[in-house]
C-alpha positions in Angstrom: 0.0 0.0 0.0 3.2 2.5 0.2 5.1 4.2 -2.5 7.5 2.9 -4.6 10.1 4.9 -2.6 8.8 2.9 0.2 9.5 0.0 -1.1 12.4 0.8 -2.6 14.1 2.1 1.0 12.9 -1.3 2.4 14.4 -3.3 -0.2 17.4 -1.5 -0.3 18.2 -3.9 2.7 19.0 -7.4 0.6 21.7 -5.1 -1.5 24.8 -7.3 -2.4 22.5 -10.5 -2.3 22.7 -13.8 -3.9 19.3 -14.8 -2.3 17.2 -15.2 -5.4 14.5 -13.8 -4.1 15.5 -11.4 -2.0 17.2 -10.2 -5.4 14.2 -10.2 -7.1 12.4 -7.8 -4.5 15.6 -5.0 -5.1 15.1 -5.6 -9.0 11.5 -5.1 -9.1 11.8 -1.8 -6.8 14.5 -0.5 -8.3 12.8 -0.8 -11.7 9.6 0.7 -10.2 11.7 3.8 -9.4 13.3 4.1 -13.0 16.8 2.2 -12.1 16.4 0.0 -14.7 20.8 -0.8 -14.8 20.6 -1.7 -11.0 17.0 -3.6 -11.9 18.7 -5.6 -14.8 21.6 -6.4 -12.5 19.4 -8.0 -9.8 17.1 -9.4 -11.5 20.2 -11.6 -13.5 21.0 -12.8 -9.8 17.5 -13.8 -9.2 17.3 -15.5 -12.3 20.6 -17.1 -12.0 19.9 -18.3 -8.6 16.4 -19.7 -8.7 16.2 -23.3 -7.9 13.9 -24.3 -11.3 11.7 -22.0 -13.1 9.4 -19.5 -11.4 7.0 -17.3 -12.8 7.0 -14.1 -11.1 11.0 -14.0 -11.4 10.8 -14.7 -14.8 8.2 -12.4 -15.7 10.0 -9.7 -13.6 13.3 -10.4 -15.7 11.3 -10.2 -18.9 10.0 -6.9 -18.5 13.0 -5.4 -17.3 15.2 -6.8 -19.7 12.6 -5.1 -22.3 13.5 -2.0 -20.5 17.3 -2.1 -21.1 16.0 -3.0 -24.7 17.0 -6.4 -24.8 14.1 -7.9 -26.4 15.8 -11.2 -27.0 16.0 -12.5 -23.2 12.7 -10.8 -22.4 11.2 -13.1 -25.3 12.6 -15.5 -23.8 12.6 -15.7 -20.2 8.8 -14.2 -21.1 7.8 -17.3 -22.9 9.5 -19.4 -19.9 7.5 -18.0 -17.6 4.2 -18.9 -19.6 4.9 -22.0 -18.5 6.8 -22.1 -14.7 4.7 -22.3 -11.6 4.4 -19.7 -9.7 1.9 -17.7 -11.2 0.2 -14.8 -8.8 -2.7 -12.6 -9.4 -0.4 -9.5 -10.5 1.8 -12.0 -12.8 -1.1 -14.5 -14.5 -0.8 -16.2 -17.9 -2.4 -13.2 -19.3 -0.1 -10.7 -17.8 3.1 -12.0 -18.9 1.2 -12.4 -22.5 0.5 -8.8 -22.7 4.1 -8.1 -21.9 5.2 -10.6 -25.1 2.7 -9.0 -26.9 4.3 -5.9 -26.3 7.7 -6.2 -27.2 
């Protein structure tokens, strides 16, 4: 229910991680304040440190990797996340098509 500067000054916590998630969180706030180099950086460790696909990580990586302009990985951690559990409310099948859609 706070800001994105809230959550961004709570994540700031897990910097220097290698806790997947915990990596994910500082991507996804950092990219919801417009740091999209420190997002892309994070969100490579969450990616790189999940233990099997997840949807929400993936679908995080995707759009910020679209960000950077990298279309290729956010095609295709995108399409992976189609099909990884993990699926939420915010990040459904029809979400993460929407962001393929876009790019």
């Amino acid at each position: 229910g706070g800001s994105a500067e809230e959550a961004l000054a709570i994540a700031q916590r897990f910097e220097g991680t290698e806790q997947p998630f915990f990596a994910d969180t500082l991507a996804w706030a950092y990219f919801q304040n417009g740091n999209v180099e420190q997002a892309n950086a994070y969100s490579q460790i969450a990616v790189d440190g999940i233990n099997g696909p997840n949807a929400e990580v993936l679908y995080h990586r995707g759009v910020i990797a679209a960000a950077t302009g990298d279309a290729e990985t956010a095609r295709d951690v995108l399409t992976q996340a189609l099909e990884a559990p993990g699926k939420t409310e915010k990040v459904s099948p029809e979400v993460i098509q929407s962001a393929l859609d876009a790019l």
